[in-house]
MMTF fields as JSON, N, C-alpha, C and O atoms, coordinates in Angstrom:
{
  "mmtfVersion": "1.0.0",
  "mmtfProducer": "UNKNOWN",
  "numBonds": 463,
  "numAtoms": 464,
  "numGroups": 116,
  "numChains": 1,
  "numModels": 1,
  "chainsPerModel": [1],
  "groupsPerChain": [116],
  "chainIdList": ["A"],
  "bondAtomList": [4, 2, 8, 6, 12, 10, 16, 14, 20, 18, 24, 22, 28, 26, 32, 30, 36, 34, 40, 38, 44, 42, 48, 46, 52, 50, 56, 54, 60, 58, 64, 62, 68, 66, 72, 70, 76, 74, 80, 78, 84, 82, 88, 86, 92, 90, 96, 94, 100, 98, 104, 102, 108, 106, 112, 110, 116, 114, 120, 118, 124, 122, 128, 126, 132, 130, 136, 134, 140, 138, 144, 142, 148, 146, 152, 150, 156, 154, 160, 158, 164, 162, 168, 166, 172, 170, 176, 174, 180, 178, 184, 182, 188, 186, 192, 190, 196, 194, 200, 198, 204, 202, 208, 206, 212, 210, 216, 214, 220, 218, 224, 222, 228, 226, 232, 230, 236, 234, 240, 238, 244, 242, 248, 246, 252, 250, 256, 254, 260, 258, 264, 262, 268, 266, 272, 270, 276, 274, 280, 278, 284, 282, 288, 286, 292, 290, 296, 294, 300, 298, 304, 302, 308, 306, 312, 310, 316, 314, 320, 318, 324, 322, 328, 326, 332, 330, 336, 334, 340, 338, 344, 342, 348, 346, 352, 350, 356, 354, 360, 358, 364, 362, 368, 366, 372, 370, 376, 374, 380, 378, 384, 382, 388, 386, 392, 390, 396, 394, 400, 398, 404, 402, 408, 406, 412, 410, 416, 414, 420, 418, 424, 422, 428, 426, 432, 430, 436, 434, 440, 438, 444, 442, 448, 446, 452, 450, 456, 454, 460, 458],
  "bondOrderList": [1, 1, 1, 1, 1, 1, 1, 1, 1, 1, 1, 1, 1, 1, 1, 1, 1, 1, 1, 1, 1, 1, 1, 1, 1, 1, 1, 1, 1, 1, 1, 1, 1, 1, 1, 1, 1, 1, 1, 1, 1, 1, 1, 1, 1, 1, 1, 1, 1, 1, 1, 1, 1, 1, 1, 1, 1, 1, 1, 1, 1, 1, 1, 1, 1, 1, 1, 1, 1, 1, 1, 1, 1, 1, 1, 1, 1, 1, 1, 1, 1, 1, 1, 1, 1, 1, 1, 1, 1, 1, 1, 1, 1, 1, 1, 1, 1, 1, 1, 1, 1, 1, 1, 1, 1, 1, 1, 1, 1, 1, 1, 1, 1, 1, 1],
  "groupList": [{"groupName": "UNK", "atomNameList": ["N", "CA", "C", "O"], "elementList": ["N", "C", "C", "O"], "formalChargeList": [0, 0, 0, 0], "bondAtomList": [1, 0, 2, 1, 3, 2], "bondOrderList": [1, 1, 2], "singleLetterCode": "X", "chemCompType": "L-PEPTIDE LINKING"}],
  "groupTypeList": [0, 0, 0, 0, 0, 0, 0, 0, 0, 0, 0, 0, 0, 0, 0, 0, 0, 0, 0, 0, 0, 0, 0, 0, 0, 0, 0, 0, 0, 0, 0, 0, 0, 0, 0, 0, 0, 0, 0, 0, 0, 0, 0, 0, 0, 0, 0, 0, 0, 0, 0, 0, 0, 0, 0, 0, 0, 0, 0, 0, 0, 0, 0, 0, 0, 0, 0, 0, 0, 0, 0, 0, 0, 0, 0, 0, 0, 0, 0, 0, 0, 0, 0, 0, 0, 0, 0, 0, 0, 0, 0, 0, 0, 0, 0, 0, 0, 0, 0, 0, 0, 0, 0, 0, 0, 0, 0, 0, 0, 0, 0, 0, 0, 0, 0, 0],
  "groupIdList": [1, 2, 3, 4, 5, 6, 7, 8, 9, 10, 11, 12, 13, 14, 15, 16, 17, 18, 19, 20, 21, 22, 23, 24, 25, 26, 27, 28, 29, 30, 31, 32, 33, 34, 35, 36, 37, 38, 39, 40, 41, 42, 43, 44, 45, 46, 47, 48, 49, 50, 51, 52, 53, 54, 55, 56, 57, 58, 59, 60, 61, 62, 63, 64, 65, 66, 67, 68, 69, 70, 71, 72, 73, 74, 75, 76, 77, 78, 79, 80, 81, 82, 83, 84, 85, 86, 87, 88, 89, 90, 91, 92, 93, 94, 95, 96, 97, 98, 99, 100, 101, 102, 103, 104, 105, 106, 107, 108, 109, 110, 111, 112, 113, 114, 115, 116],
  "secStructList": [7, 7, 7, 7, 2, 2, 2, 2, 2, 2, 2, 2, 2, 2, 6, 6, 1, 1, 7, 1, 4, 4, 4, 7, 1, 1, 7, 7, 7, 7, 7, 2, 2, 2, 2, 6, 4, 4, 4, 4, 1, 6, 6, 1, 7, 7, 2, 2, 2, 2, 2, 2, 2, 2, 2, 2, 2, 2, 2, 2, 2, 2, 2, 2, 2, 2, 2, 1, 6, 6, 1, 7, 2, 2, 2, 2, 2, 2, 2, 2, 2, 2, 2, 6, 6, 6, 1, 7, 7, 7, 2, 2, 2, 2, 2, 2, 2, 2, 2, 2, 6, 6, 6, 7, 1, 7, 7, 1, 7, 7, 7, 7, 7, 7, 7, 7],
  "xCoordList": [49.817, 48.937, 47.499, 47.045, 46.614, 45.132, 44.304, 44.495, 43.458, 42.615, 41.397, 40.868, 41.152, 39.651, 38.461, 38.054, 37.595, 36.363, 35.637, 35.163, 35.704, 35.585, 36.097, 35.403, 37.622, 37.806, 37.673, 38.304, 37.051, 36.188, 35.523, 35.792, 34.239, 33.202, 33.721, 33.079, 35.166, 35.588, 35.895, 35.504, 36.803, 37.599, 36.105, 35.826, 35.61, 34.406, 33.657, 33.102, 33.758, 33.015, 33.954, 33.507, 35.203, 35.926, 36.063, 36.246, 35.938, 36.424, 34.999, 34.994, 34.004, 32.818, 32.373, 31.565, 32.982, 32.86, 34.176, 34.259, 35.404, 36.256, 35.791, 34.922, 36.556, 36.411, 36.004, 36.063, 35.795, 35.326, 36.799, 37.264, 37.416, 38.908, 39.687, 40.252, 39.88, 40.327, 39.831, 40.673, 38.604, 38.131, 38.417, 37.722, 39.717, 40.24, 39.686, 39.262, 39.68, 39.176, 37.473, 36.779, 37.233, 35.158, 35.01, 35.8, 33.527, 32.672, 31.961, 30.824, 32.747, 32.556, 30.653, 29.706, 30.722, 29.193, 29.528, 30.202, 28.889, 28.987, 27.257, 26.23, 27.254, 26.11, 25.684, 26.398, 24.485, 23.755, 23.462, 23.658, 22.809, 22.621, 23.351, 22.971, 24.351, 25.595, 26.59, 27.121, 26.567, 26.867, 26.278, 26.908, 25.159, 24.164, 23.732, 23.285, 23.926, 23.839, 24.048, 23.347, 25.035, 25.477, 24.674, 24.827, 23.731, 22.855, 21.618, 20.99, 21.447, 20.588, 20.6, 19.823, 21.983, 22.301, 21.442, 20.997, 21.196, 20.249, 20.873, 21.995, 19.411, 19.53, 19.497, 19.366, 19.687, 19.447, 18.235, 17.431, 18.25, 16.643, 16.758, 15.753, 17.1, 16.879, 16.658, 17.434, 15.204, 14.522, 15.247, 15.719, 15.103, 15.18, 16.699, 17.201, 17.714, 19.115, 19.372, 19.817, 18.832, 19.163, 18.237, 18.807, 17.389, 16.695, 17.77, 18.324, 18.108, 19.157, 20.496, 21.344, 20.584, 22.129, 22.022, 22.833, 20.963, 20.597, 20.407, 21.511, 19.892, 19.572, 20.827, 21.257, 21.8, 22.982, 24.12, 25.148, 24.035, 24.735, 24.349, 25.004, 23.27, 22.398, 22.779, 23.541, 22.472, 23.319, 24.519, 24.747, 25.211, 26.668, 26.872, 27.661, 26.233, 26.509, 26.348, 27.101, 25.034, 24.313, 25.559, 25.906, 26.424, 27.108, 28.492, 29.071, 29.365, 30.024, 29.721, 30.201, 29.002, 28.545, 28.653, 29.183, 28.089, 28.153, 29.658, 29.928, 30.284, 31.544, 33.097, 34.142, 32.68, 33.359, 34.682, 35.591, 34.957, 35.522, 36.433, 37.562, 35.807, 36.601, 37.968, 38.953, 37.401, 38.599, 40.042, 39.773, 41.14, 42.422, 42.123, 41.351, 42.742, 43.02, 43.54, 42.964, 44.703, 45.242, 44.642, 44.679, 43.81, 43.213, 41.916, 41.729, 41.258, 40.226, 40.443, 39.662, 42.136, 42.305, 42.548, 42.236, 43.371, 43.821, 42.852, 43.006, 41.123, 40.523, 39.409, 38.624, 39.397, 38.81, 39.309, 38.478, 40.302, 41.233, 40.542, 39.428, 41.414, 40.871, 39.941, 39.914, 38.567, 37.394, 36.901, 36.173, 37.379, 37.479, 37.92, 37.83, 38.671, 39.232, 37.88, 36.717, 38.323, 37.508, 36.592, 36.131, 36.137, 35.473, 33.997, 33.567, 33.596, 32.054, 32.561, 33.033, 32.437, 33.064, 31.852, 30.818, 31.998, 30.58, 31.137, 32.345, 29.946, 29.926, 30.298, 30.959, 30.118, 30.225, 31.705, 32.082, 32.551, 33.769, 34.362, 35.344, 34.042, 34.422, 34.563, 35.554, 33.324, 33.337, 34.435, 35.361, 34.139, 34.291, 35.99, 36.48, 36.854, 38.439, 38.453, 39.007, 37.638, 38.272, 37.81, 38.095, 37.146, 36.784, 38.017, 38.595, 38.419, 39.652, 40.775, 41.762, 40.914, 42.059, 41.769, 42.504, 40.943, 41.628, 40.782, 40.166, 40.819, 39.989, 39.014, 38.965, 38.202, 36.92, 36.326, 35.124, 36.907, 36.568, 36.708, 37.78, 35.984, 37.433, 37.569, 36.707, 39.067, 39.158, 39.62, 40.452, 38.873, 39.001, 37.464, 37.169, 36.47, 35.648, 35.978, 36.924, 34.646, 35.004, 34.749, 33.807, 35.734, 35.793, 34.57, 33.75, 34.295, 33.409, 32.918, 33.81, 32.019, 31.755, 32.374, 32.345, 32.849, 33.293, 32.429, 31.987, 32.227, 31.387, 31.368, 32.459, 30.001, 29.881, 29.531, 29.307],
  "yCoordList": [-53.233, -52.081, -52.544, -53.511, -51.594, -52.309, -51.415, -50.203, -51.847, -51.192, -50.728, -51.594, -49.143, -49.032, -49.104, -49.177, -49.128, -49.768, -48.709, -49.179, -47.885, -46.97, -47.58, -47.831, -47.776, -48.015, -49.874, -50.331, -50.456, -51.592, -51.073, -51.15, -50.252, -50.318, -49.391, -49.362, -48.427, -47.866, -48.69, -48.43, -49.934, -50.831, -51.938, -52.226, -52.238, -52.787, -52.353, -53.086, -50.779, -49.876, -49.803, -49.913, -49.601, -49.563, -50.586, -50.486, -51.833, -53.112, -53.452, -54.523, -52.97, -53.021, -52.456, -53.0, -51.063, -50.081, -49.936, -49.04, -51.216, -51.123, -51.665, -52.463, -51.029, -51.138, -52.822, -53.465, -53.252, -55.111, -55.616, -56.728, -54.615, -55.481, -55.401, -56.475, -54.635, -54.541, -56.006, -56.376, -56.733, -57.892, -59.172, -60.174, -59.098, -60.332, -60.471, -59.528, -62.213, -62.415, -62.519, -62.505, -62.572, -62.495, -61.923, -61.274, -62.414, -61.784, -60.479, -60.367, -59.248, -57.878, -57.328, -57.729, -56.524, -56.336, -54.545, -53.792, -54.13, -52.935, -52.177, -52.847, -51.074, -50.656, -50.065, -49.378, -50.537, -50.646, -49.083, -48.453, -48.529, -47.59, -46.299, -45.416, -46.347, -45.674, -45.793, -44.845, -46.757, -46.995, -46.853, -47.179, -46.431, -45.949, -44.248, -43.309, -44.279, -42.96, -41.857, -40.845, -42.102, -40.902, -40.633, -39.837, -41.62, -42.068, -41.168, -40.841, -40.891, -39.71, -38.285, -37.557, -37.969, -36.548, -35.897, -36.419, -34.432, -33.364, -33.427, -33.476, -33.397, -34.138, -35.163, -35.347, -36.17, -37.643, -38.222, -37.9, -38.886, -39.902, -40.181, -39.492, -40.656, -41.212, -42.095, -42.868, -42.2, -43.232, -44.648, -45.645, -44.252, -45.769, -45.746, -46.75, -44.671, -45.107, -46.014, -47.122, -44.875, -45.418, -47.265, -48.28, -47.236, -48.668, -49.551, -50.335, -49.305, -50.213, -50.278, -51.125, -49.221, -49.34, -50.603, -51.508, -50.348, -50.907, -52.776, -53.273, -53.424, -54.332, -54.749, -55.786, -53.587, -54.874, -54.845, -55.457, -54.165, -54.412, -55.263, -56.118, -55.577, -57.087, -58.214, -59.02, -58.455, -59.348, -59.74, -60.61, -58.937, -58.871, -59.337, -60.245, -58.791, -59.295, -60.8, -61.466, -61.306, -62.57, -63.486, -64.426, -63.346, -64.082, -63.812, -64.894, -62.887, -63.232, -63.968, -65.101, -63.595, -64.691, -66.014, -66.873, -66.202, -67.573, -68.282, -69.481, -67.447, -67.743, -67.444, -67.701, -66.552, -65.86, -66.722, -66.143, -67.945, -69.176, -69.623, -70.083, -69.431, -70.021, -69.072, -69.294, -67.982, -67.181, -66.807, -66.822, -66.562, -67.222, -66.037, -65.101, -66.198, -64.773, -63.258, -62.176, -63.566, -62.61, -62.087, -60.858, -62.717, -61.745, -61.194, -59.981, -61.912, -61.526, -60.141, -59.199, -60.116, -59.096, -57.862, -56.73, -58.394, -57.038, -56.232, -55.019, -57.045, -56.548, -55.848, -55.028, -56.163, -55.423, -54.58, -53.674, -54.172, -52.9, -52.247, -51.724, -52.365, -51.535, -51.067, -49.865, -51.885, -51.512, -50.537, -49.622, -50.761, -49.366, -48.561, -47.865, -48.196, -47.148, -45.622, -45.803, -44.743, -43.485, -43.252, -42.118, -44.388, -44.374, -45.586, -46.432, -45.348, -45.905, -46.918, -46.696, -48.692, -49.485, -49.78, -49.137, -51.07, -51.696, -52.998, -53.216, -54.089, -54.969, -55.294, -56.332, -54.716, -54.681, -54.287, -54.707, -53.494, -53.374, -54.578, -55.117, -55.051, -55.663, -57.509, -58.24, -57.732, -58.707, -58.743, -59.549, -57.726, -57.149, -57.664, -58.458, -56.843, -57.044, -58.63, -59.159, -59.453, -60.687, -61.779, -62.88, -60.862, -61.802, -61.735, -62.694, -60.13, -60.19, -60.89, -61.161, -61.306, -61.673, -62.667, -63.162, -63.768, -65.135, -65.375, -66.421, -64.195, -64.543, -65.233, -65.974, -64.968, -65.127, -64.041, -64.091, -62.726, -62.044, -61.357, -60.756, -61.263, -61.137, -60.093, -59.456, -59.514, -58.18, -57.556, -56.667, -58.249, -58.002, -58.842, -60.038, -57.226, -57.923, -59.345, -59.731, -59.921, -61.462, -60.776, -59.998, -61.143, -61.119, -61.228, -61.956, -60.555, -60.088, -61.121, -61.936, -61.799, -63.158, -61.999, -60.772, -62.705, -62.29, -61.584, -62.248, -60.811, -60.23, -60.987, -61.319, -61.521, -62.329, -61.308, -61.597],
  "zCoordList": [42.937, 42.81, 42.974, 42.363, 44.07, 44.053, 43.311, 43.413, 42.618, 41.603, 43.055, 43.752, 43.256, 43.334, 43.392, 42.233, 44.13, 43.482, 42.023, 40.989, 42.221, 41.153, 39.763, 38.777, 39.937, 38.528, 38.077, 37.124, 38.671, 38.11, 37.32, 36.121, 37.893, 36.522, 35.361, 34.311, 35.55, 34.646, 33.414, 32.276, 33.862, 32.937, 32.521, 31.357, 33.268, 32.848, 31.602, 30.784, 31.604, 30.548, 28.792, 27.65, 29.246, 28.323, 27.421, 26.208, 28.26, 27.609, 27.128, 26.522, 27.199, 26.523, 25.419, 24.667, 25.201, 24.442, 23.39, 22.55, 23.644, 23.003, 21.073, 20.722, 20.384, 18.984, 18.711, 19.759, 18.073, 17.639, 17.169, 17.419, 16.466, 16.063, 17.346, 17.555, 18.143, 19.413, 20.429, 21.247, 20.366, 21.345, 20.726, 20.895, 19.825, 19.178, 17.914, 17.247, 17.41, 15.992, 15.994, 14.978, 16.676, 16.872, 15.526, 14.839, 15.267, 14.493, 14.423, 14.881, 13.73, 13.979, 13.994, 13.318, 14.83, 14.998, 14.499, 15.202, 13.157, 12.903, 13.366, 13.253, 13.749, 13.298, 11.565, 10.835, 11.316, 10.01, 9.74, 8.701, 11.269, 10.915, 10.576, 9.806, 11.218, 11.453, 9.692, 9.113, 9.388, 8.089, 7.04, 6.033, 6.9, 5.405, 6.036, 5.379, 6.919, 7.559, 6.452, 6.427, 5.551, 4.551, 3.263, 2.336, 3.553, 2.434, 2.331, 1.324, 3.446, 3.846, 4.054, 4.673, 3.198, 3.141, 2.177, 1.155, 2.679, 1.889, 0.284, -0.219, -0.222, -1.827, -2.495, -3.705, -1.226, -2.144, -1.753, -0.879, -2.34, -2.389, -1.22, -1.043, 0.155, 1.333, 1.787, 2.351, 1.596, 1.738, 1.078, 1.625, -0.354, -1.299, -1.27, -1.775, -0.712, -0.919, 0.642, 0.945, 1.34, 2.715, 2.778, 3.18, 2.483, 2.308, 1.966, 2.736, 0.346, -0.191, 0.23, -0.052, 0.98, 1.492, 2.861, 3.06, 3.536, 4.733, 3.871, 4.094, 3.396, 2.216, 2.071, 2.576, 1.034, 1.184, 2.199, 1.909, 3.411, 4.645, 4.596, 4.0, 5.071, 5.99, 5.081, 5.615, 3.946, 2.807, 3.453, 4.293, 2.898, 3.526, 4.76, 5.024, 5.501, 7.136, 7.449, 8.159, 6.68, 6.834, 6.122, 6.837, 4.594, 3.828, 4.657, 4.568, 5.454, 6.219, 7.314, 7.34, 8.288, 9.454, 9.12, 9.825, 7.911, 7.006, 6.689, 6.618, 6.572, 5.98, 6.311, 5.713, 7.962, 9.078, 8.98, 8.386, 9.427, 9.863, 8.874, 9.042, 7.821, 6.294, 5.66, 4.956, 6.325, 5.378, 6.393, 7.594, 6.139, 7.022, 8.207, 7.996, 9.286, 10.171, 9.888, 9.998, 9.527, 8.846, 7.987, 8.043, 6.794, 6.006, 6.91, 7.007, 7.399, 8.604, 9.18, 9.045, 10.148, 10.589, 9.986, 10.355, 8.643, 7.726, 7.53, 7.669, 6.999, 6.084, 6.994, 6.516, 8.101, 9.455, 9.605, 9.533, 9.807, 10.251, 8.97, 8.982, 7.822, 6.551, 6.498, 6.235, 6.752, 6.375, 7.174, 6.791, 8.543, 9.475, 9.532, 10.543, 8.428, 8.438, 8.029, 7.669, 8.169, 8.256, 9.1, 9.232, 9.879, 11.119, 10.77, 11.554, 9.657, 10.005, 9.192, 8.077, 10.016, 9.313, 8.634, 8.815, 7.587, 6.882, 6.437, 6.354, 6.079, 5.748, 4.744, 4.762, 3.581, 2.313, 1.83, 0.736, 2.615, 1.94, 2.936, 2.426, 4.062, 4.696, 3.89, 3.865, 3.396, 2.684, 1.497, 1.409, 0.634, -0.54, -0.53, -1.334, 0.827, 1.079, 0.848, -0.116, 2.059, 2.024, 0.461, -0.011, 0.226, -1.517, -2.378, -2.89, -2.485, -3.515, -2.618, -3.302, -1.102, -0.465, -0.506, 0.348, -1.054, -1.324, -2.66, -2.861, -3.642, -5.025, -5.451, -6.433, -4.663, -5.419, -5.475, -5.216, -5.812, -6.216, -7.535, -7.61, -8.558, -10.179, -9.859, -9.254, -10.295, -10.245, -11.771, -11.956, -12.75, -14.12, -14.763, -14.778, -15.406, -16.255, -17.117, -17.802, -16.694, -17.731, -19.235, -19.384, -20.451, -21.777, -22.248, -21.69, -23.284, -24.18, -24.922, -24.686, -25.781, -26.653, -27.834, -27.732, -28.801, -30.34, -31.271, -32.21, -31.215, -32.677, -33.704, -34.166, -34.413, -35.443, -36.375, -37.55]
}
């Protein structure tokens, strides 16, 4: 079968525009803005939510990039898919998955000191 010249730059486009978990194990590139986006709904502060939401993406983004490599594939891939789920992926649940998936994340307050 011969491909078109047309549909070169079709498949060219697609495979560009395809999802980040879709182009293998790479290092996912979310948009920031697209993800605090909700932060800016009528009634909330905006500014200082959307700020801080934007703050700890970038955190997040910077301490995975950092640490991309270390954590296994599989949890890599699981916790990518997941975090994409509902459409607007983010950094922060993205991290967040692979912390409790190889525990270093507690998932139980540390104990109280004793009442004297």
């Amino acid at each position: 079968m011969r491909l078109s010249r047309l549909s070169v730059p079709v498949v060219i486009g697609l495979a560009l525009s395809a999802p980040a978990h879709a182009q293998g194990g790479g290092f996912p590139v979310y948009s920031l803005s697209k993800t605090c986006q909700l932060e800016c709904r009528p009634g909330r502060e905006a500014p200082a939510s959307y700020r801080g939401c934007l703050s700890d993406e970038r955190a997040a983004r910077r301490r995975l990039h950092r640490q991309w490599a270390t954590f296994p594939a599989p949890d890599r891939r699981d916790c990518r898919q997941e975090s994409e789920i509902g459409g607007t992926p983010s950094y922060v649940a993205l991290l967040t998955c692979l912390q409790l998936a190889d525990g270093t994340l507690p998932t139980e307050p540390p104990p109280l000191p004793p009442l004297h």
